[in-house]
Rosetta silent file (secondary structure, phi, psi, omega in degrees, C-alpha in Angstrom):
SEQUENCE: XXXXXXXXXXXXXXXXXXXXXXXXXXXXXXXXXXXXXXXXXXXXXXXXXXXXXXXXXXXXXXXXXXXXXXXXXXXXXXXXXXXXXXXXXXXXXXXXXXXXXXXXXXXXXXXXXXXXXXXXXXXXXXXXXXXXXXXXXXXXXXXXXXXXXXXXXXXXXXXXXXXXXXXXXXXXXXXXXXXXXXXXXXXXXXXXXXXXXXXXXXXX
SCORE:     score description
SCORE:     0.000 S_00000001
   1 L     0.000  147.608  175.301    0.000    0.000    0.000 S_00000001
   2 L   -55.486  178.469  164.485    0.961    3.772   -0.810 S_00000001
   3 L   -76.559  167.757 -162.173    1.437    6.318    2.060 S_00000001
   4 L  -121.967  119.175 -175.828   -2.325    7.063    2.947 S_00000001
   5 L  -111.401   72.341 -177.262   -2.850   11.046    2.457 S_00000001
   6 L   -20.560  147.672  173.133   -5.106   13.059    4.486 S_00000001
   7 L  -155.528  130.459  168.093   -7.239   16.144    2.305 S_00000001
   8 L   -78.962   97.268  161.033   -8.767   18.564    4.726 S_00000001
   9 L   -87.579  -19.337  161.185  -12.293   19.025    3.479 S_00000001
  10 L  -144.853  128.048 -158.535  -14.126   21.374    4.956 S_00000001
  11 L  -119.915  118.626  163.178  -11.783   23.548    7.655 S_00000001
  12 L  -107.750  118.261 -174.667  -13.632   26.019   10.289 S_00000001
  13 L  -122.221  147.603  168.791  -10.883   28.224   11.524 S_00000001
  14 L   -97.461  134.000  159.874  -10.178   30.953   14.204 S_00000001
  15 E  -106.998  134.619  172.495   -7.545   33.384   14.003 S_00000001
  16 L  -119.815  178.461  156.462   -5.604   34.993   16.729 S_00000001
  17 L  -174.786  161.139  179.380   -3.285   37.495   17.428 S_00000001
  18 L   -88.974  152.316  165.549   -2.317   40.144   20.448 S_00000001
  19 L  -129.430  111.777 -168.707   -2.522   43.964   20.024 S_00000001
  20 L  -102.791   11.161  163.620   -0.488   45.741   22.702 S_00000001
  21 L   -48.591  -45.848  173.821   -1.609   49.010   21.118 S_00000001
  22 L   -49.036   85.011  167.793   -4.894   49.484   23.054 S_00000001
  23 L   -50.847   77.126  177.345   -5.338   51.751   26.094 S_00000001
  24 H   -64.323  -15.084 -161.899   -7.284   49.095   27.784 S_00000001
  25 H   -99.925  -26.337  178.797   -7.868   50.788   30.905 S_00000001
  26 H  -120.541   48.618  170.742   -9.324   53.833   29.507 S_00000001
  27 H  -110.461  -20.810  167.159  -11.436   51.763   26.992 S_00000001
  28 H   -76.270  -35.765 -176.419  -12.773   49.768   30.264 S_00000001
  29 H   -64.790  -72.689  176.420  -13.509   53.436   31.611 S_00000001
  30 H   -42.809  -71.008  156.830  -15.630   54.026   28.449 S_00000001
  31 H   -11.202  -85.019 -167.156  -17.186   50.954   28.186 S_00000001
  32 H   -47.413  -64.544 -172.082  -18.163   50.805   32.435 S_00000001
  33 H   -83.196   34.751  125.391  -19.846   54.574   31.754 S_00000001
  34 H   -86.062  -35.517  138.623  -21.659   53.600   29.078 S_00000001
  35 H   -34.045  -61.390  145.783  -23.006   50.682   30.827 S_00000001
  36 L   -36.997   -4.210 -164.513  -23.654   52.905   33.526 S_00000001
  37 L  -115.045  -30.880 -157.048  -25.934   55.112   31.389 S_00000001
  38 L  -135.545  143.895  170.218  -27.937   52.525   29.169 S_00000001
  39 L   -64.041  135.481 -179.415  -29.889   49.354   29.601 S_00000001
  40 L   -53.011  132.368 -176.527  -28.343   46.172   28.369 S_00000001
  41 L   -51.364  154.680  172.016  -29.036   44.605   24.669 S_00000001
  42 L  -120.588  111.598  155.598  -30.919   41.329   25.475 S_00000001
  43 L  -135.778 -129.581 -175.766  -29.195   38.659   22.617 S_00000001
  44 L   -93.380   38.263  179.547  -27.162   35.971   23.776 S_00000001
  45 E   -96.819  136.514 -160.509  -26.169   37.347   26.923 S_00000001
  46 E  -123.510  112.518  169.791  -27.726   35.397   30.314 S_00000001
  47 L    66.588 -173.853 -178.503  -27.062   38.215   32.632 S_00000001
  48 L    57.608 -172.158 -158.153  -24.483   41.336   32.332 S_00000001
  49 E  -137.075  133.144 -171.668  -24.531   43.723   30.108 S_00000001
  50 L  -116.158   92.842 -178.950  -24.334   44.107   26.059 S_00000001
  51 L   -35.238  163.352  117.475  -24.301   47.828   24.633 S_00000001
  52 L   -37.243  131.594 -177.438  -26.035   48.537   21.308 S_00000001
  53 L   -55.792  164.719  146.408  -24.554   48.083   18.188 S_00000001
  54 E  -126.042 -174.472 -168.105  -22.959   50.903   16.524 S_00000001
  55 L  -118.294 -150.084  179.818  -21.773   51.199   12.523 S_00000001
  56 L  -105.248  -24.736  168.938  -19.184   52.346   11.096 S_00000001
  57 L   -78.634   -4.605  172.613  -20.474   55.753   10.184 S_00000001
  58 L  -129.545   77.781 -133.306  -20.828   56.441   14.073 S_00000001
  59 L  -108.379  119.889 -153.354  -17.933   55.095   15.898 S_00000001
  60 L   -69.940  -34.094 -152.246  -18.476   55.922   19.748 S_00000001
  61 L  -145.930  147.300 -179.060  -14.683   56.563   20.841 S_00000001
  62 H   -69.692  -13.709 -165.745  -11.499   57.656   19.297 S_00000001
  63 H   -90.661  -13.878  162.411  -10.291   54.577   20.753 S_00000001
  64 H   -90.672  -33.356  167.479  -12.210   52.304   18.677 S_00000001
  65 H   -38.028  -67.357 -172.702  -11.571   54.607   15.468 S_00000001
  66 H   -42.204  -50.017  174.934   -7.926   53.521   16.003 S_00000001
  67 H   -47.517  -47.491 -146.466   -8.693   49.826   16.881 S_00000001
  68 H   -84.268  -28.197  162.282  -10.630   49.402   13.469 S_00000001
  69 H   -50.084  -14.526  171.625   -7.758   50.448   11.876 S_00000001
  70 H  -112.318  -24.886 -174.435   -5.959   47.368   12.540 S_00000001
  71 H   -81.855  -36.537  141.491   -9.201   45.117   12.544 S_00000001
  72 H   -18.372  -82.180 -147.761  -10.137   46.076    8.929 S_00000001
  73 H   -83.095  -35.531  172.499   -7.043   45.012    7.119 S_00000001
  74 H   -85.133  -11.987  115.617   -6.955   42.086    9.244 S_00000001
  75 H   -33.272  -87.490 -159.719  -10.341   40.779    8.496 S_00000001
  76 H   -34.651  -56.686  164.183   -9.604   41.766    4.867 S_00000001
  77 H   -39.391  -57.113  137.834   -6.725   39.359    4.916 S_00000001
  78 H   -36.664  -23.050  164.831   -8.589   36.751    5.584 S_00000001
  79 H  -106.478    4.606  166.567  -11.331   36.637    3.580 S_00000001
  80 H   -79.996  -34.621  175.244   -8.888   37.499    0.673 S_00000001
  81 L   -65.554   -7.694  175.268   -7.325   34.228    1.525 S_00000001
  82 L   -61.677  -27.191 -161.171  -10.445   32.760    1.064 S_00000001
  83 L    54.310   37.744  170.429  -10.850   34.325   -2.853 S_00000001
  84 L   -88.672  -12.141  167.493  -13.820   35.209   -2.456 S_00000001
  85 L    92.497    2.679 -163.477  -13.175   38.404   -3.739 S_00000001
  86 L  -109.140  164.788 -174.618  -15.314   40.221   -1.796 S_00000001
  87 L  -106.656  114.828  160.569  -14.188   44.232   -0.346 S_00000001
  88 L   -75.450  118.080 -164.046  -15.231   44.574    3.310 S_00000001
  89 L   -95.752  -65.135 -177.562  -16.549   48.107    3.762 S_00000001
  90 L   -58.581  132.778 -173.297  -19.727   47.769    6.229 S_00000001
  91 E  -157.262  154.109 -178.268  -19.092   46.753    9.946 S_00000001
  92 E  -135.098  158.482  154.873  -21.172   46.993   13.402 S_00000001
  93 E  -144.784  173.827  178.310  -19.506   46.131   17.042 S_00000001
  94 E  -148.141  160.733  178.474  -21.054   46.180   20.739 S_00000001
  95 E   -81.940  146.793  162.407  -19.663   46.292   24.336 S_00000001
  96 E  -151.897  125.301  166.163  -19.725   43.373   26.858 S_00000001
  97 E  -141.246  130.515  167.190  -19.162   43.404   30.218 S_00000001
  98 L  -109.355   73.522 -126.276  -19.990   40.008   32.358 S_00000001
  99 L   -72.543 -177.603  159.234  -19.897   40.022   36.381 S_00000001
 100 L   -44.698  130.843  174.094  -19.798   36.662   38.093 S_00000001
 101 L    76.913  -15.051  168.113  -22.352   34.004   36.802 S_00000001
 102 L   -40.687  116.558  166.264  -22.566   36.251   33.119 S_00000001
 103 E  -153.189  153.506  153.261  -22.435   34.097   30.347 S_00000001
 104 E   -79.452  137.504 -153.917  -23.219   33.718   26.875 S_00000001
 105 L   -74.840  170.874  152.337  -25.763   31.460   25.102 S_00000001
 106 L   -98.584  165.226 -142.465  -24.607   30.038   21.767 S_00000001
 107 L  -170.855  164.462 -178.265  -25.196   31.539   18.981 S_00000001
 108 L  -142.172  179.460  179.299  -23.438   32.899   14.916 S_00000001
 109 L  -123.725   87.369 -150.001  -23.598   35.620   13.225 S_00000001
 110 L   -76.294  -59.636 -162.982  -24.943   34.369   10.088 S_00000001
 111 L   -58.545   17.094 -176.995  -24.623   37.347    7.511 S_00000001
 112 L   -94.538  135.667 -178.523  -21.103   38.253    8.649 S_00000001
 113 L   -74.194  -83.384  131.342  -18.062   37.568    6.571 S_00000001
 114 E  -109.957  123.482 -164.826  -16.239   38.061    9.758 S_00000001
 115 L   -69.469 -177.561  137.593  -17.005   38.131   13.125 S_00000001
 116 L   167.643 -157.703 -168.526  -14.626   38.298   16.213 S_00000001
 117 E  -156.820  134.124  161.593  -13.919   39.684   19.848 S_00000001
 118 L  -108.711  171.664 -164.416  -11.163   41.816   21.510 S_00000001
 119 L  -157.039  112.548  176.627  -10.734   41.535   25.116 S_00000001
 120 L  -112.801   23.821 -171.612   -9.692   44.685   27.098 S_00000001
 121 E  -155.931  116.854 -156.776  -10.315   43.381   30.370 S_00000001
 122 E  -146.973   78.396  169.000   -9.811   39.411   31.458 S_00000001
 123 L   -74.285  150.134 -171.448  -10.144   38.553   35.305 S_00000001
 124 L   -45.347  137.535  156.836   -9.100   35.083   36.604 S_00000001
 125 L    59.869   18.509  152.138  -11.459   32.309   35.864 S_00000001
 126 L   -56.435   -9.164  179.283  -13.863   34.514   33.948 S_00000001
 127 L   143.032   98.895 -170.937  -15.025   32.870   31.286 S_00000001
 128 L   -83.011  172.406  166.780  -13.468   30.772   28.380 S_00000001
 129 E  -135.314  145.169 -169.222  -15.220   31.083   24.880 S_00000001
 130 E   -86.556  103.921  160.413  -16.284   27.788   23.096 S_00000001
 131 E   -94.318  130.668  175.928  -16.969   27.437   19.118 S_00000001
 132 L  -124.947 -163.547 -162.705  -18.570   24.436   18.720 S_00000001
 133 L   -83.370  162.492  156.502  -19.653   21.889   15.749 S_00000001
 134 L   -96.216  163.824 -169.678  -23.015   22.275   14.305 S_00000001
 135 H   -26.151  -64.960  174.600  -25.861   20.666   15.773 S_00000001
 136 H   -47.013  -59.432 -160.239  -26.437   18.048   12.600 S_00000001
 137 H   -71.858  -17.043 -171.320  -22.965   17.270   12.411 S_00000001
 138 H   -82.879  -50.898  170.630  -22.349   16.597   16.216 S_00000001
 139 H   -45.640  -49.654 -168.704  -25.698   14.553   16.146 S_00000001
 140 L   -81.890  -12.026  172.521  -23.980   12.228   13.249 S_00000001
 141 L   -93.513   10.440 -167.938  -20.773   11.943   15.579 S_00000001
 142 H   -68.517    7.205 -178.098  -22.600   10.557   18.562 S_00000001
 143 H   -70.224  -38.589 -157.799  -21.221    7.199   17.900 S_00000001
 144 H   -65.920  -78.185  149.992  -18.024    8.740   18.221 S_00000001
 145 H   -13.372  -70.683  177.789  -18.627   10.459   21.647 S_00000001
 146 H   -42.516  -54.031 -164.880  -20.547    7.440   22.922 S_00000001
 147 H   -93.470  -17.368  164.864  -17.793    6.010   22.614 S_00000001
 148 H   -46.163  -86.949 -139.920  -14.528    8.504   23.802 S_00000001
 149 H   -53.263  -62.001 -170.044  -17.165    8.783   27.406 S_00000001
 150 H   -33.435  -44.204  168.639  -17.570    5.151   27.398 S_00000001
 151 L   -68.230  -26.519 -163.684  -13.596    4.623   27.358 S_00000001
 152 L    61.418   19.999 -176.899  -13.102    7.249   29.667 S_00000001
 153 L   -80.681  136.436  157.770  -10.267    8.416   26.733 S_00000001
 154 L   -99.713  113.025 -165.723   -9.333   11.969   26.446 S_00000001
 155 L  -140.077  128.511 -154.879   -9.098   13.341   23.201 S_00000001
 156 L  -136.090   95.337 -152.931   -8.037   16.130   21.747 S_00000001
 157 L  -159.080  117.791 -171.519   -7.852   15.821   17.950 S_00000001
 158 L   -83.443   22.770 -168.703  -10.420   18.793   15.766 S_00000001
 159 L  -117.189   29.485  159.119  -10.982   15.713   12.692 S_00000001
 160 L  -157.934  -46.105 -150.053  -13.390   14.108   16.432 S_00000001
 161 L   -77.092  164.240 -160.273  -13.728   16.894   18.909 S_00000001
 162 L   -94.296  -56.526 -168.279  -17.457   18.622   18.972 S_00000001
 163 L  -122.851  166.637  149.263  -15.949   21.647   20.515 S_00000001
 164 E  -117.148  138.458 -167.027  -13.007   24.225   21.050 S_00000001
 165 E  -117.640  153.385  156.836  -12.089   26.446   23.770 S_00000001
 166 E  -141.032  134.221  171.823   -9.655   29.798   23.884 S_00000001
 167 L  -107.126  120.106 -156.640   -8.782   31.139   27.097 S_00000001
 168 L   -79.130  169.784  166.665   -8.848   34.939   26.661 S_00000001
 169 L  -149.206  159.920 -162.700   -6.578   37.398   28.283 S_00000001
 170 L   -56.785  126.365  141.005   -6.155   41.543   28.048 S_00000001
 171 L   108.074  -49.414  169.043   -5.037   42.402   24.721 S_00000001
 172 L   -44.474   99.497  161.232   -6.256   39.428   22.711 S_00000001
 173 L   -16.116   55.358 -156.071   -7.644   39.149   19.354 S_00000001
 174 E  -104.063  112.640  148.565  -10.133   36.300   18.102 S_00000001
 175 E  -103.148  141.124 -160.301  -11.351   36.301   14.464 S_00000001
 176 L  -144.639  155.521  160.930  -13.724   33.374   13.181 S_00000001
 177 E   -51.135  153.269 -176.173  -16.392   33.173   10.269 S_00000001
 178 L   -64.620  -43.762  176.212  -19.563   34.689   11.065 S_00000001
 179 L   -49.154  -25.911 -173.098  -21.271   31.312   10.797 S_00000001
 180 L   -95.486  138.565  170.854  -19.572   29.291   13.271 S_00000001
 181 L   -36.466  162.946  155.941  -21.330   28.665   16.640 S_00000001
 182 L  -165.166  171.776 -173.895  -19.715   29.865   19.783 S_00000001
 183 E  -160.455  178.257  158.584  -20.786   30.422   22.938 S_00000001
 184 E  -154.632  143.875 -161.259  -19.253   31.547   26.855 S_00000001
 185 L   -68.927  165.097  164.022  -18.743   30.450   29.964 S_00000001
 186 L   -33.980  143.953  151.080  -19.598   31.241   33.158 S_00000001
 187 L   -88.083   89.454  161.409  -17.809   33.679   34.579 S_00000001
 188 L   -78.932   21.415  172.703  -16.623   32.477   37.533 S_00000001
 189 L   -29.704  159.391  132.608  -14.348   35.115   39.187 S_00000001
 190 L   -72.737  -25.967  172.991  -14.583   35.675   42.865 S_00000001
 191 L   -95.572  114.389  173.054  -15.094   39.224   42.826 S_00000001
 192 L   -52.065  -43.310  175.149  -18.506   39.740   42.384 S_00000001
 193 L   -81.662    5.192 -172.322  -17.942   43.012   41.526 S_00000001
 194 L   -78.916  174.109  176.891  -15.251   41.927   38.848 S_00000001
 195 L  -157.234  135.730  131.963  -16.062   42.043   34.698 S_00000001
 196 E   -96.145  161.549 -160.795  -14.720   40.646   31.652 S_00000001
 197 E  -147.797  115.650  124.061  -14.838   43.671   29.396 S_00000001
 198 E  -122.952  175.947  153.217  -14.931   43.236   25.225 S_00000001
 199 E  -106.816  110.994 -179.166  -15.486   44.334   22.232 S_00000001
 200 E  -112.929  135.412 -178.636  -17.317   42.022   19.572 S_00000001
 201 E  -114.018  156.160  168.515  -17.830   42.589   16.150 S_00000001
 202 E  -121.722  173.769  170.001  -18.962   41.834   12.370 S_00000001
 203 E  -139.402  128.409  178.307  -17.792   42.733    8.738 S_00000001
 204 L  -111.275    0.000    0.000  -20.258   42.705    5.987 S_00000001
């Protein structure tokens, strides 16, 4: 027999990277008094608090002007590697801040080319975020499951696992297709009075 050749066929990917660029602290300050001023978005947030969207023609803070300047071209890169050819112009983002027990349900962003989340504020044991498989296809692996649990095996391999975790920290970057599920944990801080603090976004 030949060598045996793997072909990737259909790849759901995340991209990261850090940006030490950011005045997180007085982009938490903005954030926290906006939050102070306005009631929270109800989408897939289970407690805490979710601004409004904004666009791109009203950008809240000079400090977000700047960010988009780096999130643009780095979106763009990515969906040029794609070929699709398409020019992202149109973009919305929103605020999140999640106290203790805050978490998000899952959920996509289906018209978005790309989504993602920056994170300018990341207390201990706050909250990983999850992308997971979709429902149908996870359903068609349950032999597969059944049988990892059954074994007691631990396995960590993305051609069998249902989900993926990233554990965020200050300054950190996540872009993913708009399409793929994700979802986030509990926040389980001790200080009640504690937050994760991002910003998550789309490109159209």
């Amino acid at each position: 027999m030949n060598k045996i050749v793997e072909h990737a066929l259909f790849i759901s990917s995340c991209y990261s990277t850090e940006i030490d660029t950011v005045d997180n602290a007085e982009l938490n300050k903005h954030i926290l008094s906006l939050e102070s001023q306005s009631p929270s978005a109800s989408k897939s947030n289970r407690g805490g608090w979710q601004s409004q969207p904004f666009y791109e023609g009203a950008l809240d803070s000079d400090i977000v002007k700047d960010l988009f300047k780096q999130l643009l071209p780095a979106a763009q890169t990515i969906t040029d590697s794609w070929k699709l050819g398409v020019k992202l112009k149109s973009f919305n983002y929103w605020y999140n801040v999640n106290r203790r027990n805050n978490y998000n349900a899952p959920h996509s962003h289906p018209i978005s080319f790309i989504s993602g989340v920056y994170y300018s504020k990341v207390p201990k044991d706050s909250g990983s975020i999850v992308f997971v498989r979709s429902e149908n296809e996870t359903d068609r692996m349950h032999f597969q499951t059944t049988y990892i649990a059954d074994n007691n095996l631990t396995v960590d391999d993305p051609r069998v696992n249902t989900d993926h975790w990233f554990q965020p920290k200050e300054g950190l970057l996540l872009l993913f297709p708009g399409h793929l599920k994700h979802s986030v944990d509990q926040n389980l801080t001790d200080d009640k009075d504690d937050a994760r603090i991002s910003l998550s976004f789309n490109f159209f």
